[in-house]
C-alpha positions as a printed Julia matrix, in Angstrom:
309×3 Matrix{Float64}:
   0.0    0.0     0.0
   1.01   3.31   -0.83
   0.9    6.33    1.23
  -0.82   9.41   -0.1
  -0.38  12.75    1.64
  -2.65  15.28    0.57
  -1.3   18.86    0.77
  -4.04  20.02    2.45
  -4.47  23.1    -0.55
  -6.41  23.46   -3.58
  -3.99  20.87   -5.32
  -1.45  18.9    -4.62
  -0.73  15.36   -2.55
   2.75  13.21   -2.46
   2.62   9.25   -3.04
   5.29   7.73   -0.84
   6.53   4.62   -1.47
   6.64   4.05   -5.48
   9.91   3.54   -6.95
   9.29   5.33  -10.1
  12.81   3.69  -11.58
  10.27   0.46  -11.83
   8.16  -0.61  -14.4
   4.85   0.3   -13.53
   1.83  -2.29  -13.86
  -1.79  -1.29  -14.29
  -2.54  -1.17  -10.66
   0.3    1.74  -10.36
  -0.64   3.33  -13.32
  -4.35   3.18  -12.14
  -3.39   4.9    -8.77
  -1.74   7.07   -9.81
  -4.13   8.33  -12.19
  -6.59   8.16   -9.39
  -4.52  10.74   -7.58
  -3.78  13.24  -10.53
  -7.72  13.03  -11.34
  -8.13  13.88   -7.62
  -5.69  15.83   -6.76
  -4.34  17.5   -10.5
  -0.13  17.34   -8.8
   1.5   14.79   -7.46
   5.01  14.5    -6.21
   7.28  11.18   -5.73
   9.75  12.44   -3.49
  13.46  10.76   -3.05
  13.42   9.39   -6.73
  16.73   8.37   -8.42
  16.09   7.96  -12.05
  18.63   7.82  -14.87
  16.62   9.5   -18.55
  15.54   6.4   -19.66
  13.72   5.41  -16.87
  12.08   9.02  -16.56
  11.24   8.75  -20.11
   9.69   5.32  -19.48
   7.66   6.45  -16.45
   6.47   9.5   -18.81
   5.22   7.09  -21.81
   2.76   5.32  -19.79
   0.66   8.23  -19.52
   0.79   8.69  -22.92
   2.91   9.57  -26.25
   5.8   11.66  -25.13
   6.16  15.34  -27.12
   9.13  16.64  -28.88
   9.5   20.46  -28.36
   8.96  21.88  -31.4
  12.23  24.2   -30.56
  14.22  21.46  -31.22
  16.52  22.63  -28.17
  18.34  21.04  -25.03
  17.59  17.84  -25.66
  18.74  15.17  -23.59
  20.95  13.33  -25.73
  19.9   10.29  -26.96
  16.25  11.33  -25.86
  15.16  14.01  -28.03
  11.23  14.03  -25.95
  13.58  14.96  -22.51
  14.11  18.67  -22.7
  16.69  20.05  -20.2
  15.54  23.23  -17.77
  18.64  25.08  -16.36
  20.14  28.55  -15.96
  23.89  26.66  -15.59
  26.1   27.42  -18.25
  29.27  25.59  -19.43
  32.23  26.47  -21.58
  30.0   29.56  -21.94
  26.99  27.88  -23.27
  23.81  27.25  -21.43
  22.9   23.73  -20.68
  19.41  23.89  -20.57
  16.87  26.76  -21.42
  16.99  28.97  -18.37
  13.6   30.87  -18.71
  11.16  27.55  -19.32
   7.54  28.09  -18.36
   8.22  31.4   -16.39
   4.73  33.02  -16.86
   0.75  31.23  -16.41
  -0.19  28.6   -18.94
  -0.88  25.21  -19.65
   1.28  23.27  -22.0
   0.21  22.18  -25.69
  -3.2   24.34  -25.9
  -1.82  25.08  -28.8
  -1.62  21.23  -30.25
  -4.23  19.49  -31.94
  -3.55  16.95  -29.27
  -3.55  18.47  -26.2
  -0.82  17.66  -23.31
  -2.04  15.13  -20.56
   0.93  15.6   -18.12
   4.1   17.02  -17.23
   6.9   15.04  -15.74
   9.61  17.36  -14.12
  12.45  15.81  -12.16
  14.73  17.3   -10.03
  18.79  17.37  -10.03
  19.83  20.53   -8.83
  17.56  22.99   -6.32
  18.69  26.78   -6.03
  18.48  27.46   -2.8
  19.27  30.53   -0.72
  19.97  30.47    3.38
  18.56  27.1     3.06
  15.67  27.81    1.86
  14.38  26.25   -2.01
  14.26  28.69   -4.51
  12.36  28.41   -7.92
   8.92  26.89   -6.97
   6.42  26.1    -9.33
   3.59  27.53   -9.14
   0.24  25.63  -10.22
  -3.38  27.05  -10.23
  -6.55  24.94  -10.51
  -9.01  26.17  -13.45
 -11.33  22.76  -11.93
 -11.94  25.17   -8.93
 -11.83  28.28  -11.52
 -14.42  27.07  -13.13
 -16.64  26.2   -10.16
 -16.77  29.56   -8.81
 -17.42  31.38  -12.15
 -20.29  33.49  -11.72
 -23.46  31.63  -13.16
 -24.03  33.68  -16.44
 -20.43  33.34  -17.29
 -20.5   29.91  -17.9
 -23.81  30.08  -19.35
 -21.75  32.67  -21.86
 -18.83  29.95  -22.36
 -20.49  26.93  -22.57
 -20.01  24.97  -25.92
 -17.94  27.6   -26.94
 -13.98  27.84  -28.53
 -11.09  29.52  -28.1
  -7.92  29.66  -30.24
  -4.49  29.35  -29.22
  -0.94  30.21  -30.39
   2.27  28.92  -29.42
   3.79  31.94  -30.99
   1.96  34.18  -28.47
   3.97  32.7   -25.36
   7.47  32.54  -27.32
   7.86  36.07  -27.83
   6.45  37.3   -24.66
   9.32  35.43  -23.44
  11.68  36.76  -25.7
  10.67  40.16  -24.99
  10.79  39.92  -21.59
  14.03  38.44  -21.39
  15.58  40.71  -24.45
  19.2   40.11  -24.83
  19.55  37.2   -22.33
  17.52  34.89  -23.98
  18.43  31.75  -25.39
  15.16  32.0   -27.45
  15.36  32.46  -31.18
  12.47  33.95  -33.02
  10.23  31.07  -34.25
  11.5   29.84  -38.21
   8.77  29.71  -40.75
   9.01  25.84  -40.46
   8.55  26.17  -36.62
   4.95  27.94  -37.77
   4.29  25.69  -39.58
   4.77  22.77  -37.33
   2.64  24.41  -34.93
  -0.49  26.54  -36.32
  -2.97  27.87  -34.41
  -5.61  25.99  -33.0
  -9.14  26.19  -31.41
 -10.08  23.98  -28.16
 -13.13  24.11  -26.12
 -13.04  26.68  -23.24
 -14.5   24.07  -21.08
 -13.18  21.15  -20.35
 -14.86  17.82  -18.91
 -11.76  15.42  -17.57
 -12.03  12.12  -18.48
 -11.44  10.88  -15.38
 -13.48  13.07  -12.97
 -16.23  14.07  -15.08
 -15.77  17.29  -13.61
 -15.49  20.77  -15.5
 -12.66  22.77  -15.95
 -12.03  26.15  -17.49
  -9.38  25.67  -20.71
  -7.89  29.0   -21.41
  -5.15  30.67  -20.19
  -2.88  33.89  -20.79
   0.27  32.29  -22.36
  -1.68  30.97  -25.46
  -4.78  32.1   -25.73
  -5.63  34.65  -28.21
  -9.0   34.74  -29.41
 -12.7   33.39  -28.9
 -13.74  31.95  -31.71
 -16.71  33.46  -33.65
 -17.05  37.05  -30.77
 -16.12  40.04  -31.54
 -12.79  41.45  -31.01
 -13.44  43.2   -28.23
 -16.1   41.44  -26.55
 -13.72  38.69  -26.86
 -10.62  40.54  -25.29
 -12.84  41.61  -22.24
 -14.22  38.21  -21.52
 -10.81  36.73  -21.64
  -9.0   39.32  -19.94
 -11.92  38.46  -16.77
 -10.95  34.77  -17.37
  -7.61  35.0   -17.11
  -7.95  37.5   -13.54
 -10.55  35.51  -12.12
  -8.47  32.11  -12.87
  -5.24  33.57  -11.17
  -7.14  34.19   -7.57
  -5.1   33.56   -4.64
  -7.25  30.72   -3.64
  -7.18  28.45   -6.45
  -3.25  28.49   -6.42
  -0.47  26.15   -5.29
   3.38  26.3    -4.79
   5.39  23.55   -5.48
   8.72  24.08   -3.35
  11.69  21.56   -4.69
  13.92  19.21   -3.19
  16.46  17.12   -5.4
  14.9   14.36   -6.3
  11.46  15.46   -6.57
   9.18  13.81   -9.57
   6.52  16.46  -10.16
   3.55  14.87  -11.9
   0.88  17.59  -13.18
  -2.33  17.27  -14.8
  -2.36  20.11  -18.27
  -6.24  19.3   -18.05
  -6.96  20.74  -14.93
  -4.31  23.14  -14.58
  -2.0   26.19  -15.19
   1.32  26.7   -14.1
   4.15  29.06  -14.0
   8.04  28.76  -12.96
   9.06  31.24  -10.51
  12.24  32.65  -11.56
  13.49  34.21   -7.99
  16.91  32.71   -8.34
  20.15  34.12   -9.59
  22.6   33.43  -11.98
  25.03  31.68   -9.24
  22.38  29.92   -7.97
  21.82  26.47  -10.01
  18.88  24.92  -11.08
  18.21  21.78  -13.5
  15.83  20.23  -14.08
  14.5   17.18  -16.49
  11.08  17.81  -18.37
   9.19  14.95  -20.14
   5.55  15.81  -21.44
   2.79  12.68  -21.9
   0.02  14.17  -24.75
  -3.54  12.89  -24.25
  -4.18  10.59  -26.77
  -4.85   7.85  -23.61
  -6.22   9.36  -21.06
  -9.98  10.03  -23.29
  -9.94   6.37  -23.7
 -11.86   3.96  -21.79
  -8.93   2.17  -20.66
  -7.75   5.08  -18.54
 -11.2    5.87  -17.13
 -10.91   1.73  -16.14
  -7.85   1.48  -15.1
  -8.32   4.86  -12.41
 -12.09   3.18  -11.23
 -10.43  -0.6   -10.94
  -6.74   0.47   -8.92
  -7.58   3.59   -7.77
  -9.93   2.95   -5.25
 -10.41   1.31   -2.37
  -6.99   1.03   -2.19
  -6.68   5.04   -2.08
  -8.94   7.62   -1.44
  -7.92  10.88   -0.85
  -8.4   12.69    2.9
């Protein structure tokens, strides 16, 4: 049996126990699916994993995305990017500015991301205390607290989204120290823009979650301009409320396991230079999880063995 330890917050819970360097069977995979549906993060603390083990954790959940950058790749596993601001020989190991505003990654793919693995190697950290949290915010609980008409307004409605969008806010932001090029023409074309629901039901939970967020999305599909900007500027306020937020504070050797469906998140870049941080990203798309197999597998292992506090 494992042991699940809810945060106590809006998200968030750690499993104890699994030994994520292990194959998992359906009975894992089921729990643990069980616990994202439940509680949209979930941390493995004290994990030791080499890249092909992470990557083979990731693939369970589903098939693992290449970033369309093409940059710091693990080598030999072109679906593990590397997250770092260390540089060597004067080049940067990783990209140094990953995820450091609100979204949710791949709104802007045909198929939509499932989950994020991040794993640990090196924490900044600063009078012993961890620096460079991640920040998650739940759009399930977003959604619930929208006023009434809103989600009468939203309801069977689209949004579109563009990758571009988040890419050069980044750039600007970070002006000449970005690694970031501007996107190629092929890059565009890899990655067009694409329209998504604005509300979500999650195959798991059959609950309802609000999909839009400020680092991709740029347009409601079929409202006018500015109708649309206003609604979406409220969205993306009301979604960022203190009380539907969680912080993530790292340890080496922390597997952070987060649910895209049901969530936003943003990388909190309060770190310096001389203070290093790297970290190994795998992303699982969700071309599974909408299957029945996933629902199964979540209702058969999930429970009794865990229900959440």
């Amino acid at each position: 049996m494992y042991k699940v330890e809810p945060s106590g917050e809006t998200l968030g819970c750690s499993i104890h126990g699994m030994d994520l360097s292990k194959p998992f069977g359906k009975p894992e995979l089921g729990f643990a699916l069980q616990a994202l549906a439940d509680h949209g993060v979930v941390c493995f603390p004290r994990q030791s994993l080499d890249p092909s083990a992470q990557v083979a954790f990731s693939r369970q959940f589903g098939e693992l995305e290449v970033h369309v950058s093409g940059a710091f790749q693990e080598p030999g596993h072109p679906e593990m990017m590397i997250l770092s601001n260390i540089v060597e020989n004067g080049k940067p190991v990783g990209l140094a500015d990953a995820g450091q505003d609100w979204h949710t990654d791949m709104s802007f793919s045909k198929t939509i991301a499932f989950i994020n693995v991040l794993y640990a190697l090196k924490v900044p950290r600063r009078d012993g205390r961890p620096l460079g949290a991640t920040l998650l915010a739940n759009m399930t609980a977003a959604y619930d607290a929208l006023p009434d008409d809103v989600k009468r307004k939203i309801e069977g409605l689209s949004a579109t989204h563009n990758f571009e969008k988040f890419w050069e806010m980044m750039r600007r932001r970070s002006g000449a120290r970005t690694s970031r090029a501007p996107m190629t023409e092929e890059q565009k074309r890899l990655k067009p823009p694409v329209s998504h629901p604005m509300v979500l039901v999650h195959p798991i939970s059959g609950r309802k979650s609000l999909y839009a967020d400020p680092g991709y999305t740029v347009g409601i599909d079929g409202m006018d301009k500015q109708e649309s900007d206003e609604l979406l500027d409220f969205l993306f306020r009301h979604q960022l409320r203190p009380e539907f937020q969680y912080a993530h504070r790292w340890n080496e050797g922390d597997v952070l396991v987060w649910d895209n469906l049901r969530t936003l998140h943003n990388a909190e870049a309060d770190y310096r230079a001389d203070e290093p941080r790297l970290i190994k990203r795998c992303q699982a798309m969700a071309d599974r999880v909408f299957t029945p197999e996933f629902a199964h597998l979540a209702q058969e292992y999930g429970r009794p063995q865990y229900r959440p506090a």
